[in-house]
C-alpha positions in Angstrom: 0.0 0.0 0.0 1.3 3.3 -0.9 1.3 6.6 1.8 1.8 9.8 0.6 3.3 11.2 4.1 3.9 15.0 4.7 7.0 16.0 7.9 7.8 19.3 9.3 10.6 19.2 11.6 11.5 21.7 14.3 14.6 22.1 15.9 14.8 21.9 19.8 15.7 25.0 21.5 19.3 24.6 22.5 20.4 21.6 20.8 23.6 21.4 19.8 24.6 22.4 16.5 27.2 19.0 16.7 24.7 16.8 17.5 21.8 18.1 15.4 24.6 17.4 12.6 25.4 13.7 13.7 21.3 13.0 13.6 20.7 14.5 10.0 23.7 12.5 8.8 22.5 9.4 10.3 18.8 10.7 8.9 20.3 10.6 5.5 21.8 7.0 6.0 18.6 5.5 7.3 16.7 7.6 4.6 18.8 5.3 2.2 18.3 2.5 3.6 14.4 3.0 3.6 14.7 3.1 0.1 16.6 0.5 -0.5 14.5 -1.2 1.1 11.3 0.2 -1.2 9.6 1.6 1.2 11.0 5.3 0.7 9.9 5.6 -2.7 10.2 9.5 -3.7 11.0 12.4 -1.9 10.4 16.3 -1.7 11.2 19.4 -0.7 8.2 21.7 -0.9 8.8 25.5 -1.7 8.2 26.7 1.6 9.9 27.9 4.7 11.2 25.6 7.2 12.4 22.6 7.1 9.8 20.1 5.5 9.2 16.9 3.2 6.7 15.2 1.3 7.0 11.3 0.5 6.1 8.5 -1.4 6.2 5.5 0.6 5.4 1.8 0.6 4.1 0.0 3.4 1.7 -3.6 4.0 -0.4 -0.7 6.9 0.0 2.4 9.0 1.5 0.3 11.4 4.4 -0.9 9.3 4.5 2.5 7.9 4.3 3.9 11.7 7.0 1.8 12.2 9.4 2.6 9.8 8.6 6.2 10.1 9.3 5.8 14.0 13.1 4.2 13.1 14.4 7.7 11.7 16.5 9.2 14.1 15.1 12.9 14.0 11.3 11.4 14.4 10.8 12.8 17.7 11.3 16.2 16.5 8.7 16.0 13.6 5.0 16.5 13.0 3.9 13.8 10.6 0.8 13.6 8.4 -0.4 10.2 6.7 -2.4 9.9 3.8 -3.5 6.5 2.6 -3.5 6.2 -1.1 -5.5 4.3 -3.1 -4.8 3.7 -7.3 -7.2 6.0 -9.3 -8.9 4.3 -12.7 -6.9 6.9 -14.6 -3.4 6.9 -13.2 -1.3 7.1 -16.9 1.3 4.1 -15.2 -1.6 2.0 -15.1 -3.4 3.0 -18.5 0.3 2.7 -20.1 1.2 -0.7 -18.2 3.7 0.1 -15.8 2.2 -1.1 -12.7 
């Protein structure tokens, strides 16, 4: 099942600049191995201030998404939205075989 999945992450007054550092490196290695994985399938940066994402991502549920999402190392720091998607009739990958 796929999730479209929306983060906003705010950074804790007075954390360390060092250790804010280490967690978005070890973020970006988890973030790789999501996709790997397929369940990180695309990622976004939406044109707006802060610091925010947008995602395609494959899980069986919410709770294997919940749980995936709960193994990145900045999760306690974001605000998380969940969208369950369902295929529409007209999606071109499916009209042109691709799915």
């Amino acid at each position: 099942m796929e999730f479209l999945v929306e983060i906003s992450f705010t950074t804790p007054v007075g954390m360390d600049s060092g250790v804010l550092e280490e967690l978005k490196t070890a973020e970006a290695r988890r973030a790789d191995q999501l996709a790997a994985s397929g369940h990180l399938l695309r990622l976004w940066r939406p044109q707006v201030p802060g610091w925010r994402n947008i995602g395609l991502w494959e899980a069986e549920d919410v709770t294997e998404l919940q749980t995936l999402l709960g193994s990145l190392p900045l999760r306690e720091f974001m605000s998380v939205t969940i969208r369950p998607l369902d295929p529409h009739p007209s999606d071109p990958s499916l009209m042109l075989g691709k799915v």
